[in-house]
N, C-alpha and C positions, 0 to 999 in steps of 0.2 A: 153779891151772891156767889156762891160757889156751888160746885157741882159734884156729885158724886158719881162717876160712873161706871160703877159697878152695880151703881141702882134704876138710873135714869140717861136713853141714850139723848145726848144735847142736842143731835139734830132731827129729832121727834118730836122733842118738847115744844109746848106753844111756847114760852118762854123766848125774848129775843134778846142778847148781850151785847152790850159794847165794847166786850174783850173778850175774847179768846184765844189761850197761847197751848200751840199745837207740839207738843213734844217727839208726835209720834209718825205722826204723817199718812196716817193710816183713813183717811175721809179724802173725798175728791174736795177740790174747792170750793165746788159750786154747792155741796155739805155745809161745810164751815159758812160758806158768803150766809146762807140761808138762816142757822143761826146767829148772825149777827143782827143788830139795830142798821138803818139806812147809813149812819155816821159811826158805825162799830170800825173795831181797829181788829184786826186778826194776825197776829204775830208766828210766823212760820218758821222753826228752827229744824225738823226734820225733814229727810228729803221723801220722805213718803214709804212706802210697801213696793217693791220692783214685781212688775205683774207680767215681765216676760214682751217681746216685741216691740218695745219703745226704746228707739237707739240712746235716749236719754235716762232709762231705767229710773231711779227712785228722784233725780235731780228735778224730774220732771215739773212735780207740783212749787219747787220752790222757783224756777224756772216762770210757770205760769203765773203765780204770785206778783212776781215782776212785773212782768208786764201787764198786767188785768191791772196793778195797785193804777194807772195811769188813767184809766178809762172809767174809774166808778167812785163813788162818793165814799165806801168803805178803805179805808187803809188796809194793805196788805202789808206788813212787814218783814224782812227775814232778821233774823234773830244774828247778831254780829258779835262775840264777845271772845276775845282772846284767852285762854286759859293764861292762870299767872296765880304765886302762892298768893300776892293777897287777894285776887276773889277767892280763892281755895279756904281762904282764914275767914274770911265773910262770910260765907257761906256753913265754914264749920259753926262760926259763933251764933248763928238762927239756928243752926240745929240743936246747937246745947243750949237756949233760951228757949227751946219749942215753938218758934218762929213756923219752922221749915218743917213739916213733918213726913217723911218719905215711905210712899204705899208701896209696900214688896207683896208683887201678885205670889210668887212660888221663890222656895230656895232651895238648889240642887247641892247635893256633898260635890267635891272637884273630881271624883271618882264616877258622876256622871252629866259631866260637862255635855257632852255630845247629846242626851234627852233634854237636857238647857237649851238648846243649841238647835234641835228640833221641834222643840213646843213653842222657840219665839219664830221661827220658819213658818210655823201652823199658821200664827197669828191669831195664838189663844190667848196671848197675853195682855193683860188688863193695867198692870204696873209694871213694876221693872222686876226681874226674874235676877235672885242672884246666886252666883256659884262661890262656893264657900271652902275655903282648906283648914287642913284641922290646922291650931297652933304647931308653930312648932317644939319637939318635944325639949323638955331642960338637959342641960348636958347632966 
């Protein structure tokens, strides 16, 4: 089952999962743990939203992840994957099979990077926000 959420928030729903991969890091743990099943797996790749006073700032939630995965029946994962051109060729070739289909919440011209730049600060963002330059012109 997949989730759409820009229609349903996952940690509302009765609904419980045995996987959840967290891109944005934007929910507390104890969020996520909650949508999970007792034997769910929560896969953490973002270091979270920095919310100001936490000497550990956004590392925090991947941080706790760690060490909670030790003490509970749900797996906490962090997400390990070294950039490299062949995942980059993996990954292109799901996207050109329609595999992979990638939600763009908003896209700025490069001429307003900086409101880009402030609406993902907001944390109005729902997908990935992108900043776009015109082609370059023909000689």
């Amino acid at each position: 089952m997949s989730l759409d959420y820009r229609r349903e928030d996952f940690v509302s729903a009765p609904e419980r999962h045995d996987l959840l991969f967290d891109l944005v890091g934007n929910r507390s743990l104890a969020e996520c743990r909650r949508a999970l099943t007792p034997t769910g797996r929560l896969v953490l790749s973002g270091g979270g939203v920095f919310e100001g006073g936490i000497l550990l700032g956004p590392m925090a939630l991947l941080m706790q992840g760690k060490v909670m995965s030790r003490f509970v029946t749900q797996r906490l994962v962090l997400l390990s994957a070294a950039p490299g051109r062949e995942r980059l060729a993996a990954l292109r070739d799901l996207v050109e099979r329609g595999r992979v289909t990638p939600v763009i919440d908003r896209t700025y011209p490069l001429s307003e990077a900086a409101e880009a730049i402030r609406y993902l600060e907001a944390e109005h963002a729902r997908a990935k926000v992108v900043v776009s330059s015109p082609p370059p012109s023909a000689p």
